[in-house]
mmJSON file of the N, C-alpha and C atoms, coordinates in Angstrom:
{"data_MODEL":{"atom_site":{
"group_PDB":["ATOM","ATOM","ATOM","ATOM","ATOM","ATOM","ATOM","ATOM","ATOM","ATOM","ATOM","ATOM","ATOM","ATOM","ATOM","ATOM","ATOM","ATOM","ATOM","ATOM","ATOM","ATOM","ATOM","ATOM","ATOM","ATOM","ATOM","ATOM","ATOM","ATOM","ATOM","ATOM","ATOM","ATOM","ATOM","ATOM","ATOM","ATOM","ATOM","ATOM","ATOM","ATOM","ATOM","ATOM","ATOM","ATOM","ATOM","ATOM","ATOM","ATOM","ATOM","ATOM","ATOM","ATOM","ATOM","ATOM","ATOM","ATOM","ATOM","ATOM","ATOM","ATOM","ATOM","ATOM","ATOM","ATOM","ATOM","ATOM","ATOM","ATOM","ATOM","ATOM","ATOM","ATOM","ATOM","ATOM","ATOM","ATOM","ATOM","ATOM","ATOM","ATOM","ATOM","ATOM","ATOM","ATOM","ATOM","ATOM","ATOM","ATOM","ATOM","ATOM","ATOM","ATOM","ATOM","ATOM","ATOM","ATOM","ATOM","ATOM","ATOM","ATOM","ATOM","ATOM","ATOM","ATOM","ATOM","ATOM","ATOM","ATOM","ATOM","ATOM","ATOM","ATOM","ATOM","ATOM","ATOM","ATOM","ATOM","ATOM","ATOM","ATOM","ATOM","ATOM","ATOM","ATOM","ATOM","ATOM","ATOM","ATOM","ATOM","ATOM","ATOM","ATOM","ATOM","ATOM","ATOM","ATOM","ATOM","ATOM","ATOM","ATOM","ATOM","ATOM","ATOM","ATOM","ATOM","ATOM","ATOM","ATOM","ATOM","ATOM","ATOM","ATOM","ATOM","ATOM","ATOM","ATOM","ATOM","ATOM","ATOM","ATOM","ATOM","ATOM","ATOM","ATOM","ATOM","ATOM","ATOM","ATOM","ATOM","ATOM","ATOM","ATOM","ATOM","ATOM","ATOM","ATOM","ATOM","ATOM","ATOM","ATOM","ATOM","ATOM","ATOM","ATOM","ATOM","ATOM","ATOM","ATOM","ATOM","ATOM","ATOM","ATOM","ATOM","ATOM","ATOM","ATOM","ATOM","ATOM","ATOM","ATOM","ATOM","ATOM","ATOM","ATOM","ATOM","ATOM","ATOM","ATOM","ATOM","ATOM","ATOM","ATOM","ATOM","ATOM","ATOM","ATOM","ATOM"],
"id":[1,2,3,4,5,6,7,8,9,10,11,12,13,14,15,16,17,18,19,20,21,22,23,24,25,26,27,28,29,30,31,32,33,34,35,36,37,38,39,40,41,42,43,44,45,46,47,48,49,50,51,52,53,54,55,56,57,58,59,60,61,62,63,64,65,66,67,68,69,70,71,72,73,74,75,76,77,78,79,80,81,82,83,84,85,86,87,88,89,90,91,92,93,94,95,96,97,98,99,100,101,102,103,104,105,106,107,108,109,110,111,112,113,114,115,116,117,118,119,120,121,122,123,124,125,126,127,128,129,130,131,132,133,134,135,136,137,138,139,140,141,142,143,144,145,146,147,148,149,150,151,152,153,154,155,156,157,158,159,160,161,162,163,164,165,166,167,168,169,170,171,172,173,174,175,176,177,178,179,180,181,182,183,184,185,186,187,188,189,190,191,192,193,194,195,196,197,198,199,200,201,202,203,204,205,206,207,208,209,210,211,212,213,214,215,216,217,218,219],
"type_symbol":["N","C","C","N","C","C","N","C","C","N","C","C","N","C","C","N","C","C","N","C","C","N","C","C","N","C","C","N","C","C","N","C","C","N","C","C","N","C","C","N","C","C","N","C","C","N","C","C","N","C","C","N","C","C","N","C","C","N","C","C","N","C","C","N","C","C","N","C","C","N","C","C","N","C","C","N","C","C","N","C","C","N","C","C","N","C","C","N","C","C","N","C","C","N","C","C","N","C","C","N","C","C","N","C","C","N","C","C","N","C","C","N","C","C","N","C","C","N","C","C","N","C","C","N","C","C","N","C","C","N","C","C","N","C","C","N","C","C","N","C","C","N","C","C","N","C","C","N","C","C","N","C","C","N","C","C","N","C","C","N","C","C","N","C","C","N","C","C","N","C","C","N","C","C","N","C","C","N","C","C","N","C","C","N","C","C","N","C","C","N","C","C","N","C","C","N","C","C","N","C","C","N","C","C","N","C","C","N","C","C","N","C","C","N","C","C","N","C","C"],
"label_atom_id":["N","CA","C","N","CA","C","N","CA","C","N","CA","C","N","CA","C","N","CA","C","N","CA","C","N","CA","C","N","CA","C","N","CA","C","N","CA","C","N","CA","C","N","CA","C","N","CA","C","N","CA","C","N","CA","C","N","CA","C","N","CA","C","N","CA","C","N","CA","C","N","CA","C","N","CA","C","N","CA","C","N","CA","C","N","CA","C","N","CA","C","N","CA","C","N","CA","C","N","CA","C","N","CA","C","N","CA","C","N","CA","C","N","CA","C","N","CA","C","N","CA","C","N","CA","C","N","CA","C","N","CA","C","N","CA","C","N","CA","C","N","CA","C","N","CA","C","N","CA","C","N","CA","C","N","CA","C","N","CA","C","N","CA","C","N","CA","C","N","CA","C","N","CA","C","N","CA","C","N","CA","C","N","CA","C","N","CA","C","N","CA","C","N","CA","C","N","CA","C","N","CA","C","N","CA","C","N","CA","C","N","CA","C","N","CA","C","N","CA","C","N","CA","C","N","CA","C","N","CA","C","N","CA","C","N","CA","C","N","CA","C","N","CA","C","N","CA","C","N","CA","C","N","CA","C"],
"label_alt_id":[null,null,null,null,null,null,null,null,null,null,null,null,null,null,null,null,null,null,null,null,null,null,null,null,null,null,null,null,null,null,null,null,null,null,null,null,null,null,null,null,null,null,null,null,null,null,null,null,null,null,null,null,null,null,null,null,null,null,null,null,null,null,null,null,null,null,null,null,null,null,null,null,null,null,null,null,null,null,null,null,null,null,null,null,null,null,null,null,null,null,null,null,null,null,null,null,null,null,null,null,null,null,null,null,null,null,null,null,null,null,null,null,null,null,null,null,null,null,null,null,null,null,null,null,null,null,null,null,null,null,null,null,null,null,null,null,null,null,null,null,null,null,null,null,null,null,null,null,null,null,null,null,null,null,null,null,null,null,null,null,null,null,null,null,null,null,null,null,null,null,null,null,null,null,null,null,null,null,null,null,null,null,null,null,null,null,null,null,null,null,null,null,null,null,null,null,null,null,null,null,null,null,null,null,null,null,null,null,null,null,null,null,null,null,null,null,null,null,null],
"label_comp_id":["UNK","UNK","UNK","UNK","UNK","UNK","UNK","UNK","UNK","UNK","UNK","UNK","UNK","UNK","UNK","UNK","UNK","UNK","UNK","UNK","UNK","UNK","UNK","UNK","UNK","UNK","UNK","UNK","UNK","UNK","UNK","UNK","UNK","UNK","UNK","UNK","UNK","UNK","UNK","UNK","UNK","UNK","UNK","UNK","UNK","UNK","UNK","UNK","UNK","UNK","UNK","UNK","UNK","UNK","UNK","UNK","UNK","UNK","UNK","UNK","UNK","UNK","UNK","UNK","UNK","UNK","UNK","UNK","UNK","UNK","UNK","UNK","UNK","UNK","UNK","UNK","UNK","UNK","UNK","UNK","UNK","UNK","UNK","UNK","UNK","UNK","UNK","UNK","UNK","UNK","UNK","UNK","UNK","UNK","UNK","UNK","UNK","UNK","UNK","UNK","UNK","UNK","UNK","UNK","UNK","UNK","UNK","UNK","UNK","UNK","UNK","UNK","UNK","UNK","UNK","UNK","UNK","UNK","UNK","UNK","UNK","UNK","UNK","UNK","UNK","UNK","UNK","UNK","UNK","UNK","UNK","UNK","UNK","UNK","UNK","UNK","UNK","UNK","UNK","UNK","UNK","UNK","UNK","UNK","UNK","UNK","UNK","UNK","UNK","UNK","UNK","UNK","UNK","UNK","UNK","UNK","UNK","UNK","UNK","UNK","UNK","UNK","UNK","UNK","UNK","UNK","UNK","UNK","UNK","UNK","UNK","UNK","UNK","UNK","UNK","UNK","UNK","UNK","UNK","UNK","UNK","UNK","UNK","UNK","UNK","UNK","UNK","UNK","UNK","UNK","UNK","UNK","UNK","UNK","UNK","UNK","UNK","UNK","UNK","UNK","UNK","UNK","UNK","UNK","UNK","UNK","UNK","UNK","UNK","UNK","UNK","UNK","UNK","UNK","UNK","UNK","UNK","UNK","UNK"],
"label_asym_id":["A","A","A","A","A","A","A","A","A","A","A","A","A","A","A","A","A","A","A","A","A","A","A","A","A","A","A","A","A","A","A","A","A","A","A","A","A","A","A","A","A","A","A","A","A","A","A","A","A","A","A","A","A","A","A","A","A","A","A","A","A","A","A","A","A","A","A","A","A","A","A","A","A","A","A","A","A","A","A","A","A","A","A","A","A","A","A","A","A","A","A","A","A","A","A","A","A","A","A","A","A","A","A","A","A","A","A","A","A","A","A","A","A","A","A","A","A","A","A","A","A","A","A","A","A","A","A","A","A","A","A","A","A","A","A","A","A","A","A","A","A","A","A","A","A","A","A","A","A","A","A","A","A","A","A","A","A","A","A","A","A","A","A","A","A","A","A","A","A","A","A","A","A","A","A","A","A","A","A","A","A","A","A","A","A","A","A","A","A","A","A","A","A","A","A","A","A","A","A","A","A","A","A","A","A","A","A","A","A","A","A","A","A","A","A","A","A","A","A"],
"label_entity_id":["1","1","1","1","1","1","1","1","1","1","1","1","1","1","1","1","1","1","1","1","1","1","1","1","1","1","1","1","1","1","1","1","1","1","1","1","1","1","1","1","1","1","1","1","1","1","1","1","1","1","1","1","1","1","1","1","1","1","1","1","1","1","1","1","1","1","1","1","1","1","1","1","1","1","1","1","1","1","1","1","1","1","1","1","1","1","1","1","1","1","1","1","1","1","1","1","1","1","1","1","1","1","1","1","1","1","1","1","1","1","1","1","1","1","1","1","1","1","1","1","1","1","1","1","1","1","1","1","1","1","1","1","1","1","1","1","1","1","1","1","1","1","1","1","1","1","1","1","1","1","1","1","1","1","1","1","1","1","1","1","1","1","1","1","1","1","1","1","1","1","1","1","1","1","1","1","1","1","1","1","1","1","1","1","1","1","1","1","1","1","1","1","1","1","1","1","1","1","1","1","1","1","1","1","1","1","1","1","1","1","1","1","1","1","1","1","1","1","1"],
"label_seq_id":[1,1,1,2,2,2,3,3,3,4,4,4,5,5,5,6,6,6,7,7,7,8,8,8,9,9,9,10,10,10,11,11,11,12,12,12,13,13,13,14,14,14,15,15,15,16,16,16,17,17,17,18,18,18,19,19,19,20,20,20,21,21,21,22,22,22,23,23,23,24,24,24,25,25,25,26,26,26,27,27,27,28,28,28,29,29,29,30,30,30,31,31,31,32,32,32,33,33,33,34,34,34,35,35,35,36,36,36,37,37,37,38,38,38,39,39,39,40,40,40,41,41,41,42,42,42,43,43,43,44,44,44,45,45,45,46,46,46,47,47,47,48,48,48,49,49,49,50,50,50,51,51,51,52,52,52,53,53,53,54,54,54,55,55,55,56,56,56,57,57,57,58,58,58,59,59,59,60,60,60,61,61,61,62,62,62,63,63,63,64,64,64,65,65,65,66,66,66,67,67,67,68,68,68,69,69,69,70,70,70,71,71,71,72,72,72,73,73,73],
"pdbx_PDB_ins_code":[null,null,null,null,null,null,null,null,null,null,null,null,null,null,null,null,null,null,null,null,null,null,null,null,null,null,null,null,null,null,null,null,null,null,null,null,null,null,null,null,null,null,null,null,null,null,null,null,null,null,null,null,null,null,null,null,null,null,null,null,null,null,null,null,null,null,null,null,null,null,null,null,null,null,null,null,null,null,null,null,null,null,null,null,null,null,null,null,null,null,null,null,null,null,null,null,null,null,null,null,null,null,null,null,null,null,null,null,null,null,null,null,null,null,null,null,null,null,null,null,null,null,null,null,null,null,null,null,null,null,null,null,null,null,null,null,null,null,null,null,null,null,null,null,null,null,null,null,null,null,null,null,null,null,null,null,null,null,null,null,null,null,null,null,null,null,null,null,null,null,null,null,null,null,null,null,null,null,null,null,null,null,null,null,null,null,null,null,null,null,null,null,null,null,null,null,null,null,null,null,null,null,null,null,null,null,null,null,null,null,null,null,null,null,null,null,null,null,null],
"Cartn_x":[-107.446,-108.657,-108.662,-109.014,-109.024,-110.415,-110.137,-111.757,-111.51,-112.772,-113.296,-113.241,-112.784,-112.782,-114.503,-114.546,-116.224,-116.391,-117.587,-117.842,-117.541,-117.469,-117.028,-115.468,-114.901,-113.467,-113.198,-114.063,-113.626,-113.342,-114.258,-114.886,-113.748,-113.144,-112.382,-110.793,-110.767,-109.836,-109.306,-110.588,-111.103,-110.634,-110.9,-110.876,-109.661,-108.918,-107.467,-106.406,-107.125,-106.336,-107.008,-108.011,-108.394,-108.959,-107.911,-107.877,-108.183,-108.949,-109.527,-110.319,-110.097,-111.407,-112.805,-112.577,-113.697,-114.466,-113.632,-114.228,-115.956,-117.044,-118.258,-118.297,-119.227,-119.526,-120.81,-121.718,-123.244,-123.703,-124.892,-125.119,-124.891,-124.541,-124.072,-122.898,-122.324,-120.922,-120.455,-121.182,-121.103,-121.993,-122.777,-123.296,-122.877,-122.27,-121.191,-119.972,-119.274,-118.458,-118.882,-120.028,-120.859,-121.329,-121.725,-122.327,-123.593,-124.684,-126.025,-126.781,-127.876,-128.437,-128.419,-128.44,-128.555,-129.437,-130.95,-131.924,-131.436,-130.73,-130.175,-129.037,-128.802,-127.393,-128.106,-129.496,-130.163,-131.0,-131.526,-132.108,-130.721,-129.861,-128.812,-128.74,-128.325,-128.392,-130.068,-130.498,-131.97,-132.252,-131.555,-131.457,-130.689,-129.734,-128.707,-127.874,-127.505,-126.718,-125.063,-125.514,-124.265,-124.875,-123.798,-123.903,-124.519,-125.721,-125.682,-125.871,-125.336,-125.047,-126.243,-126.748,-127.45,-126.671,-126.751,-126.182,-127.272,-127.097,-127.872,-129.419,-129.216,-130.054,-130.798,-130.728,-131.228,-131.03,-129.787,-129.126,-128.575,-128.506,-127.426,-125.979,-125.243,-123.741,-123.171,-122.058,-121.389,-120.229,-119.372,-118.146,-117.374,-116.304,-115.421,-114.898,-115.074,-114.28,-115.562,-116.59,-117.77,-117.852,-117.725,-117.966,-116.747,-115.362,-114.255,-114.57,-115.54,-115.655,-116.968,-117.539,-118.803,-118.416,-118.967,-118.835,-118.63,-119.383,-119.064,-118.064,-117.437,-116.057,-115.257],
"Cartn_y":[-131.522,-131.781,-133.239,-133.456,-134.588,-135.214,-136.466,-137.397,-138.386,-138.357,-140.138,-141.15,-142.214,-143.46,-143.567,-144.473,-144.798,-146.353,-146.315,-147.367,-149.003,-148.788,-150.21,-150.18,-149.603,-149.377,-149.547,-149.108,-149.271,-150.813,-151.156,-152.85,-153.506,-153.042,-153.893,-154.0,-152.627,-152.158,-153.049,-153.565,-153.717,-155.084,-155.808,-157.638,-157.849,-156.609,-157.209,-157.099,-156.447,-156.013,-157.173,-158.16,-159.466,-160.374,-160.807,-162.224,-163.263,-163.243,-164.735,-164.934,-166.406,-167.019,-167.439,-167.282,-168.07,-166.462,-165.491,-164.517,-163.996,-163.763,-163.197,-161.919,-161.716,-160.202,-160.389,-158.761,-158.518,-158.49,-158.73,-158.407,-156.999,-156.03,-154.521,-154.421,-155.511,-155.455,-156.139,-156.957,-157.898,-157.318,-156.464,-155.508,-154.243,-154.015,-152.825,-153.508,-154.799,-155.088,-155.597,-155.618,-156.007,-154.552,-153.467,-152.52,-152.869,-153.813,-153.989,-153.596,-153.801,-153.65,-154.918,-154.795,-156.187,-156.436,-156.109,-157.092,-157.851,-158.067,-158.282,-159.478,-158.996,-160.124,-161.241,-160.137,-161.773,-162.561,-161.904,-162.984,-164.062,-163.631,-164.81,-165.848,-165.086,-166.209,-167.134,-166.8,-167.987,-168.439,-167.957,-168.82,-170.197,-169.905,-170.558,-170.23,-168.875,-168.735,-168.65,-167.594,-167.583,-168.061,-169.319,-169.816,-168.817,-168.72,-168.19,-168.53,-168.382,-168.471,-167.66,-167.842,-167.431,-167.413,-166.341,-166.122,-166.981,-166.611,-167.037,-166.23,-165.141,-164.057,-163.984,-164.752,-164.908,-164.047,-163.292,-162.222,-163.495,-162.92,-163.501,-162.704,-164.206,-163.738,-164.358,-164.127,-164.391,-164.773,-165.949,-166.332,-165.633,-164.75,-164.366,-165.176,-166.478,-167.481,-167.697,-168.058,-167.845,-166.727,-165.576,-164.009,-164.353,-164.158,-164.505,-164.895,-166.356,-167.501,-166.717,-166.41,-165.901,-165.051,-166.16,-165.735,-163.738,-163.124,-161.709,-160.633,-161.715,-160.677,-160.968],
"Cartn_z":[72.97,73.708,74.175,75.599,76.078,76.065,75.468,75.129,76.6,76.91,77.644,76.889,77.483,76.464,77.189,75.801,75.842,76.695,76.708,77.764,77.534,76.435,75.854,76.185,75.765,75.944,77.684,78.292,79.626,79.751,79.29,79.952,79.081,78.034,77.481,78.31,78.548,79.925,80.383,81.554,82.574,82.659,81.493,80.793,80.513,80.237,79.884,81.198,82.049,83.574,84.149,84.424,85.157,84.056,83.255,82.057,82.927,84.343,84.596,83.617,83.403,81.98,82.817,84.351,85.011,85.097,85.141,85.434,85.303,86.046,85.419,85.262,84.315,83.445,83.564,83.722,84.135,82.854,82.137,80.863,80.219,81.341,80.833,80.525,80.941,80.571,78.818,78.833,77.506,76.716,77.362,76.232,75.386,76.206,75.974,75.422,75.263,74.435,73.099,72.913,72.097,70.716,71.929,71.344,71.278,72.016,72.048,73.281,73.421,74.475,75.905,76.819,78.194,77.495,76.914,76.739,75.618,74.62,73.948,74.487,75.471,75.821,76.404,77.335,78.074,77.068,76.106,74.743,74.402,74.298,74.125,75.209,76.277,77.053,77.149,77.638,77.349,76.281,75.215,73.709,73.805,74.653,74.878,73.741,73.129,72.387,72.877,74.048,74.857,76.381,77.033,78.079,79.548,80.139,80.864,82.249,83.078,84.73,85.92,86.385,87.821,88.996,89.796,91.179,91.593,93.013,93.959,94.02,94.106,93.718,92.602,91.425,90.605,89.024,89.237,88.583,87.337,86.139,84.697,84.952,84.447,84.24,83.87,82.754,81.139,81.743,81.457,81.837,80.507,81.588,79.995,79.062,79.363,78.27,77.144,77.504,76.9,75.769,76.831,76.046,75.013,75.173,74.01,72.862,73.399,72.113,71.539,71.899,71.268,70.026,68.632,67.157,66.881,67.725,67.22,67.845,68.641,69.659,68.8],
"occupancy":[1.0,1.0,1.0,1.0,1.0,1.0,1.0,1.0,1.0,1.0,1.0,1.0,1.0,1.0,1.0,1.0,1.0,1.0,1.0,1.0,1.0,1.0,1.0,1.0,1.0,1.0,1.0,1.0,1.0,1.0,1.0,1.0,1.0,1.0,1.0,1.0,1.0,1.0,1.0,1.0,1.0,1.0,1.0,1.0,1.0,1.0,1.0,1.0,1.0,1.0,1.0,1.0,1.0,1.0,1.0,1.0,1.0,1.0,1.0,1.0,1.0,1.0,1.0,1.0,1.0,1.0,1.0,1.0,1.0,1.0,1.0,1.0,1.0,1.0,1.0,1.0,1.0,1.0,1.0,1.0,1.0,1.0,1.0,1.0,1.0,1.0,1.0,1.0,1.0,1.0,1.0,1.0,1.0,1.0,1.0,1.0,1.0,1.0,1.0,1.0,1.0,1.0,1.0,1.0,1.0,1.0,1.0,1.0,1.0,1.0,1.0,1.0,1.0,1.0,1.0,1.0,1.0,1.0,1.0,1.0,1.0,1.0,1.0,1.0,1.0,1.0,1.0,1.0,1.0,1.0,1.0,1.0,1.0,1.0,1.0,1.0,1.0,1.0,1.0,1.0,1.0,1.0,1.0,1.0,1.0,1.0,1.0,1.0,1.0,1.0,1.0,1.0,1.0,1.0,1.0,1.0,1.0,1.0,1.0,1.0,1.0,1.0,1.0,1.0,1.0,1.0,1.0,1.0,1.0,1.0,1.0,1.0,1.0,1.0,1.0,1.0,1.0,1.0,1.0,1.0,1.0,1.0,1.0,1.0,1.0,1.0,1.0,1.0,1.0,1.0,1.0,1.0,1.0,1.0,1.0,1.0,1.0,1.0,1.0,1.0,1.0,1.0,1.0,1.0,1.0,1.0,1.0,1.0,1.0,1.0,1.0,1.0,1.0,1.0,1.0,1.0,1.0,1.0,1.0],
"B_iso_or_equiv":[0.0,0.0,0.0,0.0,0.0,0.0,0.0,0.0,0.0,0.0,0.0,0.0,0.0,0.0,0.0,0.0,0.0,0.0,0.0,0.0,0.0,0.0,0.0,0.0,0.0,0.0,0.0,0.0,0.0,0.0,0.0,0.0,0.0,0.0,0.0,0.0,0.0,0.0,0.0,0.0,0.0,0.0,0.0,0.0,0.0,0.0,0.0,0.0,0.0,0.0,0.0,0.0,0.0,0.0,0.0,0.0,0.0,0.0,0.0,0.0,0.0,0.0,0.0,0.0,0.0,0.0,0.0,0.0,0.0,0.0,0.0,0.0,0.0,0.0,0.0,0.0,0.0,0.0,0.0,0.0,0.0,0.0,0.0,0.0,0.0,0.0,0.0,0.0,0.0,0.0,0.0,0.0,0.0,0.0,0.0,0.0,0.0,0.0,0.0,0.0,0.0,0.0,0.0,0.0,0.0,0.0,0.0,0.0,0.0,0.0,0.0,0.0,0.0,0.0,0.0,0.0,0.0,0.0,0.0,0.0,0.0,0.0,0.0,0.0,0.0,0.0,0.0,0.0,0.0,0.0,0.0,0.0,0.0,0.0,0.0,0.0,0.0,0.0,0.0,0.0,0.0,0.0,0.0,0.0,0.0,0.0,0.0,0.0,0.0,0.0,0.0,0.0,0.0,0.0,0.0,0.0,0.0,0.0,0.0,0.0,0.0,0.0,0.0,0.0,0.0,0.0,0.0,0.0,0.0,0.0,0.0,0.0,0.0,0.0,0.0,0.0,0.0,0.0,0.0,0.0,0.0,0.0,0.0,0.0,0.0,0.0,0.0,0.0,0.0,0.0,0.0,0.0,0.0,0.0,0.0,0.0,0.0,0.0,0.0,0.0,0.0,0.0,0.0,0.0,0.0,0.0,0.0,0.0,0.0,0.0,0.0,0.0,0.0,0.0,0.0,0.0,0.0,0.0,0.0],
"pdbx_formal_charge":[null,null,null,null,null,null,null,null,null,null,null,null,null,null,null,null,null,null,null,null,null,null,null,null,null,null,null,null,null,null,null,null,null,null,null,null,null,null,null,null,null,null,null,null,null,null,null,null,null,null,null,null,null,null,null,null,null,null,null,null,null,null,null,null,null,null,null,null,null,null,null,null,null,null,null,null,null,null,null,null,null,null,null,null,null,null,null,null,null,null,null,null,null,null,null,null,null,null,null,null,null,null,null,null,null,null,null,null,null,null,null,null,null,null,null,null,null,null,null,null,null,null,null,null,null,null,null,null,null,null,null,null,null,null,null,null,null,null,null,null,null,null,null,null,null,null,null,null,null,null,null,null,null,null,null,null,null,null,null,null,null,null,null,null,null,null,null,null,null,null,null,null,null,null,null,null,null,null,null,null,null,null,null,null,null,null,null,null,null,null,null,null,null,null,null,null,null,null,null,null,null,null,null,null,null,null,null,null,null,null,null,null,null,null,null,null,null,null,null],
"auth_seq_id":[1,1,1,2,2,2,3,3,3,4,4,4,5,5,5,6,6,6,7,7,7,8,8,8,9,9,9,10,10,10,11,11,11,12,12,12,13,13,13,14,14,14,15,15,15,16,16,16,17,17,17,18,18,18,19,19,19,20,20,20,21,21,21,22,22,22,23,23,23,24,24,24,25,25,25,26,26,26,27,27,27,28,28,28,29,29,29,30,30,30,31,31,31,32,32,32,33,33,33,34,34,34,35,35,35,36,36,36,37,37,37,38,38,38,39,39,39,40,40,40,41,41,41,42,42,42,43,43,43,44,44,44,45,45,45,46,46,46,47,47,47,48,48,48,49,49,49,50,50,50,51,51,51,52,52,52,53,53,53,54,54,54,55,55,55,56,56,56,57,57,57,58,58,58,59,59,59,60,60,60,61,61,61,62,62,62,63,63,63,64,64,64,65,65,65,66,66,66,67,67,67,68,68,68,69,69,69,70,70,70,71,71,71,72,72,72,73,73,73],
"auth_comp_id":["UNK","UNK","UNK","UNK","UNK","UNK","UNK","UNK","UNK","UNK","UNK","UNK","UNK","UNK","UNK","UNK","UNK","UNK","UNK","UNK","UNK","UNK","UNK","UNK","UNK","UNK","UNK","UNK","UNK","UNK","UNK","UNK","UNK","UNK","UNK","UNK","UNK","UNK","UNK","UNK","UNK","UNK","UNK","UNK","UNK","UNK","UNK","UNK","UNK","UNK","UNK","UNK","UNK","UNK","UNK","UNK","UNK","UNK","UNK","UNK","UNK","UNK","UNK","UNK","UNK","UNK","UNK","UNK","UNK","UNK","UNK","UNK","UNK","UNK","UNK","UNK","UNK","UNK","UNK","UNK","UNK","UNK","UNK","UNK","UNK","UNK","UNK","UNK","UNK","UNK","UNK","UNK","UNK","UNK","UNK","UNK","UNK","UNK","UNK","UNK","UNK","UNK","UNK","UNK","UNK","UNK","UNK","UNK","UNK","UNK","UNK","UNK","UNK","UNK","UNK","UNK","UNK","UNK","UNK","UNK","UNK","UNK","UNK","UNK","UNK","UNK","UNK","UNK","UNK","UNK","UNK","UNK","UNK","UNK","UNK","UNK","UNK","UNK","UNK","UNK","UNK","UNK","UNK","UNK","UNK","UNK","UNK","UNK","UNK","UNK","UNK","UNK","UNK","UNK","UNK","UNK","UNK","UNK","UNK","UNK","UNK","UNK","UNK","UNK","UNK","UNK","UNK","UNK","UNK","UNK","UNK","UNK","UNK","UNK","UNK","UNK","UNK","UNK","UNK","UNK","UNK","UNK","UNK","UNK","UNK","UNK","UNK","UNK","UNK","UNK","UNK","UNK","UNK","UNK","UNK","UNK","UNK","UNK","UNK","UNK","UNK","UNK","UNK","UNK","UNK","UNK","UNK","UNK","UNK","UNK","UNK","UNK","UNK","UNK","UNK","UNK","UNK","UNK","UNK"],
"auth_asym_id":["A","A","A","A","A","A","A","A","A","A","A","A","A","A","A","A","A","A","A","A","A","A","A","A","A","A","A","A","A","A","A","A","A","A","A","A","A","A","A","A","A","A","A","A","A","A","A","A","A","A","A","A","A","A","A","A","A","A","A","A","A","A","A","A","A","A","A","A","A","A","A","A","A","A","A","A","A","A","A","A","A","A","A","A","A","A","A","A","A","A","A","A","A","A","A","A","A","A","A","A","A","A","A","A","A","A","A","A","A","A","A","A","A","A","A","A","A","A","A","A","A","A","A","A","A","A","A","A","A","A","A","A","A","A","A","A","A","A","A","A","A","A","A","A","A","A","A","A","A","A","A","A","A","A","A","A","A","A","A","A","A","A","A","A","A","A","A","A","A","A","A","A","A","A","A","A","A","A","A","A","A","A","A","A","A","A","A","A","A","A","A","A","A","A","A","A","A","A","A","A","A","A","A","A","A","A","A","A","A","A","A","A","A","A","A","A","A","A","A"],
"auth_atom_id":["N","CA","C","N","CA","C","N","CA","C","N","CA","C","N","CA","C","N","CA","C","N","CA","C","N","CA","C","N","CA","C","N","CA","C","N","CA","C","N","CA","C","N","CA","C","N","CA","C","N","CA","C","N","CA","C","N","CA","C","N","CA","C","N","CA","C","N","CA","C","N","CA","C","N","CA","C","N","CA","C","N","CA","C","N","CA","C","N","CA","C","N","CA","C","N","CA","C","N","CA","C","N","CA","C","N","CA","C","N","CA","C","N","CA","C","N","CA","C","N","CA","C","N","CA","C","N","CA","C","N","CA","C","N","CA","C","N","CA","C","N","CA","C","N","CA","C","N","CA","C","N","CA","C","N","CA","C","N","CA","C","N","CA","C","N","CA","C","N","CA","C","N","CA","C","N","CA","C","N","CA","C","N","CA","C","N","CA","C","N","CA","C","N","CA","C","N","CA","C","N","CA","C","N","CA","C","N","CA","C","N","CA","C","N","CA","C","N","CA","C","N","CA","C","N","CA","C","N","CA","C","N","CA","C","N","CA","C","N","CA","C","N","CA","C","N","CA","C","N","CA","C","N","CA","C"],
"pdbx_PDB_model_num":[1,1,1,1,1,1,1,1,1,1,1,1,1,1,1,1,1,1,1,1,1,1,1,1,1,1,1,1,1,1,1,1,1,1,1,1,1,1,1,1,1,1,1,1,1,1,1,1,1,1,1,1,1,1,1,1,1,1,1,1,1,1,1,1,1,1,1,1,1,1,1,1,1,1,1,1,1,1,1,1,1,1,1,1,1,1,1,1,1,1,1,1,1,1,1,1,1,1,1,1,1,1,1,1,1,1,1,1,1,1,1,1,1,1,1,1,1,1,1,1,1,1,1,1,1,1,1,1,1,1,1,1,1,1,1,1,1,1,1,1,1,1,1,1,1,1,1,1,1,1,1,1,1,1,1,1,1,1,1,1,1,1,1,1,1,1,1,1,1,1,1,1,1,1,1,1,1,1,1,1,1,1,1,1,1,1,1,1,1,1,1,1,1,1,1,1,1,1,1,1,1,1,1,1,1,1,1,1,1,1,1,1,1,1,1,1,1,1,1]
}}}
């Protein structure tokens, strides 16, 4: 029987096929490598737990070098 990899697994995929360190990730993405919720990822970022970034648009986004260093990856 053939399984789906789960969604975390994608994103981890995904990170090892574009290892830019400048790279950005949406909080669904670092949430899902996480196993938490985005509201969860954006409480970090405005904690300033993990560094967080603004587009132009006003959207959050996680530099993968950031996400790496972050104590629970």
């Amino acid at each position: 029987m053939h399984r789906e990899p789960s969604e975390g697994a994608k994103v981890q995929e995904n990170l090892r096929n574009e290892d830019s360190p400048d790279r950005l990730l949406t909080a669904s993405e670092v949430a899902d490598l996480f196993r938490v919720s985005s509201k969860t990822v954006g409480r970090w970022g405005r904690s300033g737990a993990l560094p967080l970034y603004r587009t132009i648009g006003g959207h959050h986004r996680y530099r993968l070098c950031d996400v790496r260093a972050f104590p629970d990856l």
